[in-house]
C-alpha positions, 0 to 999 in steps of 0.5 A, a space after each residue: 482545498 486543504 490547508 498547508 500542513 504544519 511543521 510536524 505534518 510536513 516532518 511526518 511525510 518526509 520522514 516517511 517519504 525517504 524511508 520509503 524510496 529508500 526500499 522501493 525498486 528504481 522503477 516503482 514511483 512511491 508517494 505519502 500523505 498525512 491525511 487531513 480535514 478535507 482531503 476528500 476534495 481530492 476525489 475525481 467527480 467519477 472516483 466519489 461516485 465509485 467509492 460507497 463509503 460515506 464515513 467522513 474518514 474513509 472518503 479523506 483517506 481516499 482522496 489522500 491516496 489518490 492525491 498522491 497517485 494523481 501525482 505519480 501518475 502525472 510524473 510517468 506522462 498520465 494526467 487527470 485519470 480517475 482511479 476508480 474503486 472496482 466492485 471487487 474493492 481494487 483501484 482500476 489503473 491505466 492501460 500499461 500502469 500497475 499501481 496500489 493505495 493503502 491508509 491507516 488512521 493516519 497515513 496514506 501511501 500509494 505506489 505506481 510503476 509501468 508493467 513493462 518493469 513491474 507486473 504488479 504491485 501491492 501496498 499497506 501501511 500501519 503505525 510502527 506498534 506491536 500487532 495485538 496478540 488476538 491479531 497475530 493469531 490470525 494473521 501467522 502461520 507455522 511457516 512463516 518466517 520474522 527473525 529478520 524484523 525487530 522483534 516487537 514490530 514483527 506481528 505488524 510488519 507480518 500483517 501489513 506484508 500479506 494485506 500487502 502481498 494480497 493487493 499485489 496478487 490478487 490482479 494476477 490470479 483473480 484468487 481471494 486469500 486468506 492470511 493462511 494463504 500466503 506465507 511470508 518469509 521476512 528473512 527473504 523478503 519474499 512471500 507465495 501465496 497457495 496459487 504458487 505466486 512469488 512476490 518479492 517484498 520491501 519494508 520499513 519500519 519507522 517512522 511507520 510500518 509500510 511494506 511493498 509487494 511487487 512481482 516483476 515483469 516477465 
């Protein structure tokens, strides 16, 4: 088992907890995480099986995510569900349950709702610090749009949105995109994706960039 976390670790969750339910719609459930040594124990026997990474760090940051999923999952009545990774790469949900899982380094973060309120539903999360120029290139397009974000974070806030818009997408159409293939307007706070997929978004970004995608139901 993990060790409690510290005072500083306990302060970083919190603080990116509020943020986070402060953007999220009412009917979708958020959770975060500092990953820690040992947050690998949190995997299901069957969700260690189904996950090929064998880096000690991305095996913590899995279970770190799924920790804080199994919670969620259990505050909308599902208990002990192991959320498999797919060969496609994606967390396999329950019947009736959309949901998304992202880390960085750092931090994990996870989101669930019921599809009868939300059809789909993506996540990402990045340190709150300007994307590198060689980055941006490759993630912005002409048309999208960031006046809205503060300036130095708006690269970062771009990127996590269409890696974001990706997750939220991808279950939906079954179409693997490109950066290119999504433009986001932040001014909006929504994006479309080349299929013709709107996906309206939600993001903070302190203590941490986190950015959720969602399409609702119907």
């Amino acid at each position: 088992m993990t060790p409690p976390p510290s005072p500083e670790v306990a302060l970083a969750q919190t603080s990116l907890l509020q943020a986070m339910i402060a953007i999220a719609p009412k009917s979708v459930r958020i959770g975060c995480r500092v990953i820690r040594d040992g947050d690998e124990a949190h995997l299901l026997p069957d969700e260690a099986r189904s996950i090929p990474a064998r880096q000690p760090a991305m095996r913590r940051a899995s279970g770190a995510a799924r920790w804080i999923a199994h919670g969620l999952l259990a505050d909308v009545g599902v208990n002990g569900f192991a959320i498999l990774r797919a060969p496609s790469g994606t967390p396999v949900w329950p019947d009736g349950i959309t949901g998304s899982l992202a880390h960085d380094d750092d931090m994990a973060v996870a989101t669930v709702a019921h599809v009868a309120h939300i059809a789909s539903l993506g996540i990402d999360v990045e340190p709150a610090q300007p994307l590198p120029d060689d980055i941006l290139a490759l993630v912005a397009t002409p048309a999208d749009r960031t006046d809205a974000a503060e300036r130095h974070l708006a690269g970062r806030i771009l990127f996590c949105a269409k890696e974001a818009v990706y997750k939220a997408a991808y279950p939906l159409d079954g179409e693997v995109l490109g950066y290119e293939d999504i433009t986001v307007d932040l001014d909006a706070c929504r994006a479309v994706t080349k299929t013709g997929r709107k996906v309206s978004l939600a993001y903070c970004a302190a203590p941490r960039v986190v950015v959720l995608a969602f399409v609702d139901a119907g």
